[in-house]
C-alpha positions in Angstrom: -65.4 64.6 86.3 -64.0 61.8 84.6 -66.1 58.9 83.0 -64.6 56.5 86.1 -66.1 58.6 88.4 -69.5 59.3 86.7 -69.9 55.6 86.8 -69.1 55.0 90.2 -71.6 58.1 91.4 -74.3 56.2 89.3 -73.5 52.7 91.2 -73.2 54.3 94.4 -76.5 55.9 93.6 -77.9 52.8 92.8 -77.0 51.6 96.4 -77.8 54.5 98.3 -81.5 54.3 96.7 -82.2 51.1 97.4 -81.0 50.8 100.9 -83.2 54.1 101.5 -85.9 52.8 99.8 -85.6 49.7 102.2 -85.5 51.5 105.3 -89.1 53.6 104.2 -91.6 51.3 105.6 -94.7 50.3 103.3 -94.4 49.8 99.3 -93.7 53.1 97.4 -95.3 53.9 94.2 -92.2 55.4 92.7 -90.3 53.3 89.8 -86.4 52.1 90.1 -85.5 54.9 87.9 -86.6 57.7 90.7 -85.3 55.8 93.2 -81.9 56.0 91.6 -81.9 59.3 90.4 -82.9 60.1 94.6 -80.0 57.6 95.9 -77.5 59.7 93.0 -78.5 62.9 94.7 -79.1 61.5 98.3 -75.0 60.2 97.6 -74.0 63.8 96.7 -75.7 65.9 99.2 -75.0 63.4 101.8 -70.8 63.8 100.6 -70.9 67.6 100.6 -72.3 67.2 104.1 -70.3 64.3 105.6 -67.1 66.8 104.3 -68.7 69.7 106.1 -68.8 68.1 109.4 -65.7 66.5 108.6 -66.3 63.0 108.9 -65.9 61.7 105.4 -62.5 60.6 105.4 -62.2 58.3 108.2 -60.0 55.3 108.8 -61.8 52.3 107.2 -65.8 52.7 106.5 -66.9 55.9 106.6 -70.3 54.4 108.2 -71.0 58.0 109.7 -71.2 59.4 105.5 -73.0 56.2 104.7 -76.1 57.0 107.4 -76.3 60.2 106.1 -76.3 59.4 102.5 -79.2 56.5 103.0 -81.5 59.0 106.0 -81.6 61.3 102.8 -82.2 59.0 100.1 -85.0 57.8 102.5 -86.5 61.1 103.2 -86.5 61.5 98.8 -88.1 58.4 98.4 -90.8 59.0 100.8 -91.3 62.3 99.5 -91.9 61.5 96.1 -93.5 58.4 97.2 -96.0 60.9 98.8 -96.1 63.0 96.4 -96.8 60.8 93.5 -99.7 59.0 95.7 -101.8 61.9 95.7 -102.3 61.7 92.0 
C-alpha cells in the first residue's frame, strides 16, 4: 500500500469513527484515538464486505458501503465503550 493510500484509510477512518460514535447514543468513555483506530478498522471490514456482496462500486455514492462501514464502527465504539466502563 502506497503512502497515498495509507493516508486516505486513516482519514476515512477518522470519519467513519466519528459518525459511528455519533449514531451510539449516551457519552462513551473511550478517547478520540480508539475511536479512530475502531472507524480505521470499521472502514476496512465494512470494504471487504460491501465487495463481497458486491455493492461497493456503484454509480455515484456508494451509500450502501458507507452504512455498513459506520453500523460497524458503531457496534466497536459501543463495545469498547462497554468494556472500558466496567473498569
Amino acid at each position: 500500500m502506497e503512502i497515498a493510500g495509507i493516508i486516505s484509510a486513516i482519514v476515512i477512518g477518522i470519519v467513519i469513527g466519528v459518525l459511528g460514535r455519533l449514531v451510539v447514543p449516551g457519552r462513551q468513555h473511550i478517547g478520540i484515538l480508539l475511536t479512530i483506530l475502531v472507524g480505521i478498522v470499521a472502514a476496512l471490514i465494512g470494504s471487504a464486505i460491501a465487495n463481497a456482496f458486491d455493492v461497493a462500486d456503484t454509480n455515484g455514492i456508494d451509500w450502501i458501503e458507507w452504512l455498513i462501514q459506520i453500523g460497524l464502527a458503531a457496534l466497536g465504539v459501543a463495545a469498547l465503550d462497554r468494556s472500558t466502563a466496567h473498569r
